[in-house]
C-alpha positions in Angstrom: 0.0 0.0 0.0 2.9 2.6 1.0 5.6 3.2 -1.4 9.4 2.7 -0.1 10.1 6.6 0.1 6.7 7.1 1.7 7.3 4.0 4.2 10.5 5.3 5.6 9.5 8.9 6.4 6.7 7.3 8.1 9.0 4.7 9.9 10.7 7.7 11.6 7.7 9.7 12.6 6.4 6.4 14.2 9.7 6.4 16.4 8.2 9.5 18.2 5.2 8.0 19.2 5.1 8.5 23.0 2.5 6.0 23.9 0.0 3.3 22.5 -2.5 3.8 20.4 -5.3 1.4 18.4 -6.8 2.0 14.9 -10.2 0.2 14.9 -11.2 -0.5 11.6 -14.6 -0.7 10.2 -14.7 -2.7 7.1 -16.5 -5.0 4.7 -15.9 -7.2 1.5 -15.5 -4.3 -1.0 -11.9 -2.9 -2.5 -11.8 0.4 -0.3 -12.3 -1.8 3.1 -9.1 -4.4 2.0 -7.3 -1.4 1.1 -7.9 0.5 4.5 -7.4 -3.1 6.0 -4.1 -3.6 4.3 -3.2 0.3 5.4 -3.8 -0.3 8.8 -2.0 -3.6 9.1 0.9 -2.0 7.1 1.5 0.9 9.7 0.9 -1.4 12.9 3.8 -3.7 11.6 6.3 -0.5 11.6 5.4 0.1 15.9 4.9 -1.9 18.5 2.6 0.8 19.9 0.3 0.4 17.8 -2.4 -2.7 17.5 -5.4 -2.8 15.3 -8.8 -4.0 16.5 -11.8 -4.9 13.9 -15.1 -3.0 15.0 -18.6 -1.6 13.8 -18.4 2.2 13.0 -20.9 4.8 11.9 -19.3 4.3 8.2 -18.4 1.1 6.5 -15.5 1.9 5.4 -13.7 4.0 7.5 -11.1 3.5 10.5 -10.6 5.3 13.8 -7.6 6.3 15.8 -7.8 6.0 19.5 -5.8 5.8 22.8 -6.2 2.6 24.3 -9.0 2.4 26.2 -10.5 5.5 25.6 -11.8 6.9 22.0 -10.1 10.4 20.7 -13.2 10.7 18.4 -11.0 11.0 15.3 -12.2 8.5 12.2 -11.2 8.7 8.4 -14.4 7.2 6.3 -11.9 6.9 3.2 -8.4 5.9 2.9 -6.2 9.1 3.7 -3.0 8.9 1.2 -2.4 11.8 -1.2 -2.4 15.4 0.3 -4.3 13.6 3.2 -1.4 11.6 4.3 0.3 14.3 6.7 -3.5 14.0 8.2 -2.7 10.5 8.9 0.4 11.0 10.3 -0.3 13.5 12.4 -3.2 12.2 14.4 -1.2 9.3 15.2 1.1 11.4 16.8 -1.1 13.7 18.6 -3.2 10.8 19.7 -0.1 8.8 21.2 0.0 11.9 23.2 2.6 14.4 21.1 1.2 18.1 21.5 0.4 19.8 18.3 2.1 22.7 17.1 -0.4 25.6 18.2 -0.1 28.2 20.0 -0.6 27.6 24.0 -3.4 30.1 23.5 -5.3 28.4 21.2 -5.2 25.0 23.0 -6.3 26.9 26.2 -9.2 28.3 23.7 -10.2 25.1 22.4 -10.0 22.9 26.0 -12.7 25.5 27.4 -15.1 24.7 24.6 -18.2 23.1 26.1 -21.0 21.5 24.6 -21.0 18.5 22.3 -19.6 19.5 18.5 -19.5 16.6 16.1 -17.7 17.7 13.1 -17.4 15.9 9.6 -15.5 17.2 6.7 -15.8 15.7 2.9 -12.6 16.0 1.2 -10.9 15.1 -1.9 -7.3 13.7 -1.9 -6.2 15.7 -4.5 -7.2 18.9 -2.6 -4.5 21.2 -1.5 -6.6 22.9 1.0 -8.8 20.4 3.0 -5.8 18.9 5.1 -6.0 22.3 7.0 -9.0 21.9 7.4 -8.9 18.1 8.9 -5.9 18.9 10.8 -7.3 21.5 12.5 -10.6 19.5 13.6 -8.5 16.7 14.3 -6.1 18.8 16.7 -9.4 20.1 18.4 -10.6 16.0 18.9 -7.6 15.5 20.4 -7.8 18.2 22.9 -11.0 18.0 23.8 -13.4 14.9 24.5 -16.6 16.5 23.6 -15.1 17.1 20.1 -15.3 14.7 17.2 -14.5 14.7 13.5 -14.7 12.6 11.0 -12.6 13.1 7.0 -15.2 11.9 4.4 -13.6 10.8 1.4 -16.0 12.1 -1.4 -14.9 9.6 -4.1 -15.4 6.7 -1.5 -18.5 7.9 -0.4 -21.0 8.9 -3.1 -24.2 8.3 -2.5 -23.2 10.3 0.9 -22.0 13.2 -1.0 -24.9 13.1 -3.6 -27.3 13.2 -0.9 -25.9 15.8 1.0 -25.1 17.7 -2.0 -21.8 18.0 -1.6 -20.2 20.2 -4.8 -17.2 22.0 -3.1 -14.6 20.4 -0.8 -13.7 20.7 1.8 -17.3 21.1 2.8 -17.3 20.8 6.5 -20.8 19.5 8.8 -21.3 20.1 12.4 -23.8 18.3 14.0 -25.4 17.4 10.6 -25.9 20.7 9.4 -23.3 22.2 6.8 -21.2 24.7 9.1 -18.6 25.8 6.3 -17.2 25.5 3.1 -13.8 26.1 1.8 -10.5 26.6 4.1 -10.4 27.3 7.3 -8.1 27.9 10.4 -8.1 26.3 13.3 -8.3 30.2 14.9 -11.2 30.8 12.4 -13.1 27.7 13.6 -12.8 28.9 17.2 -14.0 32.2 15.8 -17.0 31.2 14.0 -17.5 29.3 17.2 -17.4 32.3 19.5 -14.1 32.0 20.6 -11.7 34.3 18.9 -10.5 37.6 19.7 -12.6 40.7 20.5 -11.9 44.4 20.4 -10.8 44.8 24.0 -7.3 42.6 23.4 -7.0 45.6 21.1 -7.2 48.5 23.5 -4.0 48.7 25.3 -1.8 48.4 21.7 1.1 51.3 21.5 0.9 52.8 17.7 3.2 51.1 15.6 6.2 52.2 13.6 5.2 50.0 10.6 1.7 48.5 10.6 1.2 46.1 7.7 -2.2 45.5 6.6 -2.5 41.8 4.9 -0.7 38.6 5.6 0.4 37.2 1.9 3.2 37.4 0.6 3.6 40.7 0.0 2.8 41.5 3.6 5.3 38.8 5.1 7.7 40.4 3.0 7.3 43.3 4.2 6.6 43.0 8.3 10.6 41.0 7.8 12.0 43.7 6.1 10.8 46.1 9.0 11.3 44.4 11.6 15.0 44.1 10.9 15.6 47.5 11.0 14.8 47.4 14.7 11.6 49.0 14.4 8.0 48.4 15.8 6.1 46.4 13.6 2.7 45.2 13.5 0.7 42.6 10.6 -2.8 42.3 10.9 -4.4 40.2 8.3 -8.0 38.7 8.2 -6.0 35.0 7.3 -2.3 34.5 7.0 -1.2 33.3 3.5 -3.8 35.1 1.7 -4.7 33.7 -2.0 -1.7 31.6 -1.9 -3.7 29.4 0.8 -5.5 28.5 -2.7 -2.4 27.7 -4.7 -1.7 24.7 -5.5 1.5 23.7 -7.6 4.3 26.7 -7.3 7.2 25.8 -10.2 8.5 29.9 -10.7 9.4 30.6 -7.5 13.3 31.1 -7.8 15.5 28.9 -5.9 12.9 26.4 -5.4 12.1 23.6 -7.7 8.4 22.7 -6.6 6.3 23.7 -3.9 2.6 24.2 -2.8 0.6 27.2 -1.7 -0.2 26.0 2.0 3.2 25.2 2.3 4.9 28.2 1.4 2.1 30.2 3.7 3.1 28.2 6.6 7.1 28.7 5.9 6.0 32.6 5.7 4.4 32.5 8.8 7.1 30.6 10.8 9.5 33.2 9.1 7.3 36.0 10.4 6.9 34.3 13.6 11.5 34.6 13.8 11.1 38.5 14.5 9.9 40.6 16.9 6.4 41.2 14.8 2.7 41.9 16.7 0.6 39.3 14.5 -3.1 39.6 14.4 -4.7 37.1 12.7 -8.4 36.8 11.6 -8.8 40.8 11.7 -10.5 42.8 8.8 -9.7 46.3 8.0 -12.4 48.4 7.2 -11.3 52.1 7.2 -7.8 54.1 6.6 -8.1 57.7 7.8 -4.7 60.0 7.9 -4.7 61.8 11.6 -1.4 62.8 13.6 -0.7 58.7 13.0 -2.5 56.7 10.7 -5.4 55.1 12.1 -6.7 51.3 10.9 -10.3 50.8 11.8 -11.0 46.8 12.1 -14.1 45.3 11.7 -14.2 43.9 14.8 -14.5 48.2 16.2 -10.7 48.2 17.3 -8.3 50.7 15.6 -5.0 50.4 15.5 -2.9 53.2 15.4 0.9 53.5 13.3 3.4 56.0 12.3 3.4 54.5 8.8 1.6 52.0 7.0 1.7 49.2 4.4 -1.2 48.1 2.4 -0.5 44.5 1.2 -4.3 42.6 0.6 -3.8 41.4 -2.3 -6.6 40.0 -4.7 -9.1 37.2 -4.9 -10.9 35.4 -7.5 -12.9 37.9 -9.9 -16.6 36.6 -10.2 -18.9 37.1 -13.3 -21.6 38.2 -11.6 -24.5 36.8 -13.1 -27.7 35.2 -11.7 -27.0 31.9 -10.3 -23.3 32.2 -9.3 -23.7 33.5 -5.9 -27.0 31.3 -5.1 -25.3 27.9 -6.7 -21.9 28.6 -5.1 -20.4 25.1 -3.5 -23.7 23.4 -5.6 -22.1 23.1 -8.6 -20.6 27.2 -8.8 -16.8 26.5 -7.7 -13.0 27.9 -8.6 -10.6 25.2 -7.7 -10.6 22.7 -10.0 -7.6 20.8 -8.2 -10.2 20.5 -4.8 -13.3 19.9 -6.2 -12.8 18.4 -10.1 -12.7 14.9 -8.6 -16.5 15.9 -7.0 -17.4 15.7 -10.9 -16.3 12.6 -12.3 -18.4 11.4 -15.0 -20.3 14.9 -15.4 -20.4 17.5 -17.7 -18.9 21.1 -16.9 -18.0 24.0 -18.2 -14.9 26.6 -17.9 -15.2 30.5 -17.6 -12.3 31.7 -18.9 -9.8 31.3 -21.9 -6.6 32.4 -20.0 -3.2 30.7 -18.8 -5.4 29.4 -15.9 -9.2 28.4 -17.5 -7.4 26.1 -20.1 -5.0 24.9 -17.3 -8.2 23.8 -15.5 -9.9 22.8 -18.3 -7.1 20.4 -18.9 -7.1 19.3 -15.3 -10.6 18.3 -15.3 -10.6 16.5 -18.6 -8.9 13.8 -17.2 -11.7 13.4 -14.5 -15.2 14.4 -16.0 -16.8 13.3 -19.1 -17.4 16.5 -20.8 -15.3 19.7 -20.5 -16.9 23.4 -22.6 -14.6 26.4 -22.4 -16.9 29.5 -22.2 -14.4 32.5 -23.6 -15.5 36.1 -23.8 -13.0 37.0 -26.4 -12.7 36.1 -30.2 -10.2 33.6 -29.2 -8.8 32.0 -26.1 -5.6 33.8 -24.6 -3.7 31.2 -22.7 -0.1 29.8 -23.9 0.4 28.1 -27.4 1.7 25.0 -25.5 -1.5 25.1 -23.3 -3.7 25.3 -26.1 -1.9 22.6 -27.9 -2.6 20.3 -25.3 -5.9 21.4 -25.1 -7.4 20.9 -28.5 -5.6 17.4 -28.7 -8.2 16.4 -25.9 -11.2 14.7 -27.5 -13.9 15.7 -24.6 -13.1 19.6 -24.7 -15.5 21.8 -26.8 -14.3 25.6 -27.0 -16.5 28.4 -27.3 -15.4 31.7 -28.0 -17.1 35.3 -28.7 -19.6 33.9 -25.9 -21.2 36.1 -23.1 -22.0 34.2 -20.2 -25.5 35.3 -18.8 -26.7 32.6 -16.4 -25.6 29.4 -14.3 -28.9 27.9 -14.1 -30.1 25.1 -11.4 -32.5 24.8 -8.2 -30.5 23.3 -5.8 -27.4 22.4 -7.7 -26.2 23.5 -11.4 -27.9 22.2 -14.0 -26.7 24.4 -17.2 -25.2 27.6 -18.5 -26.9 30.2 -20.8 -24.9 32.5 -23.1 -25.3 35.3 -25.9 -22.9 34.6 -28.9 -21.7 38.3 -29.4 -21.6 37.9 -33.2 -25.2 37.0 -34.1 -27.2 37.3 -31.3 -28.0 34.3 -30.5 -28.9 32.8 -26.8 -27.5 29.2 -26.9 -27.9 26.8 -23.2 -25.5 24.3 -22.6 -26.7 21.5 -19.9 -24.3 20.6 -17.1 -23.6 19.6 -13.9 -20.6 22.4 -12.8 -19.0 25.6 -13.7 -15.3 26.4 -12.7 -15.0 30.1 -13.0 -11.5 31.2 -13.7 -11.5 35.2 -15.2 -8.7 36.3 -13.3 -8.1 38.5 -10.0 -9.9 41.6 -8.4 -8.0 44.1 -5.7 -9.2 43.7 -2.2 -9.3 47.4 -1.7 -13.1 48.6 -1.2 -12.3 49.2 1.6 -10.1 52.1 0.8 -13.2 53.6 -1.0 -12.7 57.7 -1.0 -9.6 58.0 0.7 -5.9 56.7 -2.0 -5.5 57.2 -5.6 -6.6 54.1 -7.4 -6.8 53.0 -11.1 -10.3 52.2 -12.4 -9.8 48.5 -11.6 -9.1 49.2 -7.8 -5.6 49.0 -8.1 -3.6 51.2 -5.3 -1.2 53.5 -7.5 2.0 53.0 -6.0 5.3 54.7 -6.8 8.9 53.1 -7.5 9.1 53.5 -3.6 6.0 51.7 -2.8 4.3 55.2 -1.6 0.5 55.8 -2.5 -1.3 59.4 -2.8 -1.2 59.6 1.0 2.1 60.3 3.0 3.2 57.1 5.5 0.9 55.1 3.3 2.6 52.3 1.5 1.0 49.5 -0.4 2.5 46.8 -2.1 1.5 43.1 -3.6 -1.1 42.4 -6.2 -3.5 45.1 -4.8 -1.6 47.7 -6.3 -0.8 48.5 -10.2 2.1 46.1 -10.2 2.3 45.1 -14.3 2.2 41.7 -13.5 0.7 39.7 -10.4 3.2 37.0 -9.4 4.3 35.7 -5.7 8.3 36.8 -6.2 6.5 40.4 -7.5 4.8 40.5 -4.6 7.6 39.7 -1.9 10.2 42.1 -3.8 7.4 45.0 -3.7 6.9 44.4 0.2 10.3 44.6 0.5 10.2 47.5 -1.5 7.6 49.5 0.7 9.4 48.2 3.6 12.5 50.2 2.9 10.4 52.5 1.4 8.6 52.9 4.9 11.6 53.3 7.1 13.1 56.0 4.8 9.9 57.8 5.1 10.2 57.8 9.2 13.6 58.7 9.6 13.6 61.9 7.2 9.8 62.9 9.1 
């Protein structure tokens, strides 16, 4: 079941196992249950701390991992390999009694939660983001006994998915009831649960030197680059990572080969976390006004107070805005075809978006569904030669240009697309079972409404050093009018309004 390279790394993770644990295993004649049976035995053969027991579990198949004598109220329904793996690994540890790497403060949060919260999280195992998500829940099992959760494998389980119309992974449950879709924090689950910060821990907070507003890359970049010149910094951002939480397969980033999005948020973080920075996590600014100091209004009613500041925000996913994509978003409406594509094997779907990143999805899902339509605006689709190569050497990919999209039709989940073709006229419906919308990026600067210079697209207008229209104001990343929007753009323009920054305080 393991691979060699796979089985060693495990076989040294296993030697910090600091007491016993069982994996009880719920399983019946079908492939899945001999593969999670075969998985099971597999690991238990590489500890003599851990033993496997044969039960009865809410799902057949699925597998729990327990202390002995006592259930941690962990379970995978599905057999967690791929980008679920580290999942694996990591509840065996934590379960055998290894403390997860959170802050004290959180694990203080989460052991003062009362009531009974039984969590249960569909994934796929090709999605980058839902071992966040199952980590997290997992952690909080661990620390708490009236805490369960449960990964649901969505290719395993079906007719589960299907019935609770599942479209979007990770697509997380509590008590029965969806609770949340898409990634989320361990801090934002405590949040949404009523557990997170509040204004008050704001209060007593000197005004900062450099206050950096946004935690991607941009913003790491630049809370580092101040910090080092001995000065008070401050990052608050409303989650740490930003879009690159929703990246899956980096290959430009210089100096290293291959990487993934979640990973190269978490080695930001931990690199943020070396200096003498004030984080705030999970906060959303809401209003910049120019005073003695520049004042940061959160959304939460705190403001925050600097000497200068750096905008870094960044962008998100830009939507078409037609009826239907709001009401059938995570029923058929989604913008991750590496999470949710396998959600639609066999089905038909369609791709908004003629780009470098449509026809990379529209690639990606025709390995997985049965029908693929590329929806372009334009005369012609503008992604790569080599991309569009490969493309039109795919026999279940139909392209459609000149073609205004007006509605993603559907009741409860997607059921078709409706669109205008701009040279005759014409109102043609295509019926389908998704839509992957992938038109690009919009600035996350509303907020900012009234009081910078920005282009007509929202961009911040930025100068070579990173300045905006208002003195101390600094903004740098992919919410400004950077000519290109790239991750090594935006850490060398934090860096940029960083230096920027500092030169700004020591000639005022």
């Amino acid at each position: 079941m393991l691979e060699k390279d796979i089985k060693a790394q495990l076989n040294q993770y296993l030697e910090l196992l600091e007491n016993d644990i069982v994996l009880k295993v719920s399983a019946g004649s079908d492939k899945v249950s001999n593969d999670i049976l075969e998985l099971v035995n597999e690991i238990a053969t590489m500890s003599s701390k851990i033993s496997v027991e044969e039960t009865e579990l809410d799902r057949t198949p699925s597998f729990s991992v327990n202390r002995v004598g006592e259930d941690s109220g962990i379970v995978f329904a599905g057999i967690p390999l791929g980008h679920e793996f580290t999942s694996l690994v990591l509840a065996l540890l934590q379960v055998s009694g290894r403390a997860p790497k959170v802050d004290q403060s959180v694990i203080d949060q989460v052991k003062n939660i009362s009531g009974e919260y039984h969590f249960e999280t569909f994934v796929s195992l090709s999605c980058h983001n839902c071992p966040d998500v199952v980590q997290a829940l997992n952690i909080m099992s661990v620390l708490n006994p009236n805490i369960t959760h449960t990964m649901i494998d969505g290719a395993v389980n079906k007719e589960e998915a299907e019935k609770r119309n599942v479209r979007a992974v990770p697509a997380v449950y509590l008590n029965g009831e969806f609770w949340n879709g898409g990634r989320i924090s361990i801090q934002e689950i405590l949040a949404k649960l009523g557990e997170g910060p509040n204004a008050e821990e704001f209060t007593e907070k000197e005004p900062y030197d450099v206050l950096v507003v946004g935690g991607g890359p941009a913003g790491a970049s630049s809370a580092i680059y101040a910090s080092r010149k001995g000065i008070r910094t401050g990052i608050v951002a409303e989650r740490f990572g930003g879009q690159v939480l929703d990246t899956l397969s980096i290959e430009n980033f210089v100096s290293v080969k291959a990487t993934e999005g979640p990973k190269l948020a978490q080695a930001l973080e931990e690199h943020v976390k070396e200096y003498n920075i004030d984080v705030m996590d999970l906060q959303r600014a809401k209003r910049l006004e120019k005073k003695d100091l520049v004042e940061i209004e959160l959304e939460n009613g705190a403001v925050l107070k600097s000497k200068t500041v750096i905008i870094s925000t960044g962008a998100r996913w830009r939507n078409i805005n037609v009826p239907g994509e709001h009401e059938l978003k995570n029923k058929g409406v989604a913008y991750c075809p590496h999470c949710d594509g396998p959600l639609y094997e066999g089905k038909d779907v369609a791709v908004i978006g003629g780009g470098n990143s449509g026809i990379e999805a529209a690639i990606d899902l025709a390995g997985i569904v049965k029908h693929v339509t590329v929806v372009e605006f334009a005369p012609e689709i503008k992604a790569d030669q080599v991309l569009q190569n490969r493309l039109y050497s795919l026999p279940n990919v139909t392209v459609i240009t000149n073609a205004a999209t007006k509605e993603i039709t559907g009741t409860d989940n997607v059921n078709g697309l409706t669109y205008t073709d701009r040279d005759t006229g014409e109102e043609h419906h295509i019926e389908l079972q998704g839509v992957f919308v992938q038109i690009g990026l919009v600035p996350n600067t509303e907020w900012l409404e009234g009081t910078l210079e920005r282009s007509k697209m929202g961009e911040i207008i930025v100068d070579k050093h990173g300045a905006t229209s208002i003195p101390g104001v600094f903004a740098a990343g992919d919410c400004t009018d950077s000519a290109y929007n790239q991750i090594i753009i935006s850490m060398g323009s934090g860096a940029t309004a960083a230096l920027g920054a500092f030169d700004y305080l020591i000639r005022n």
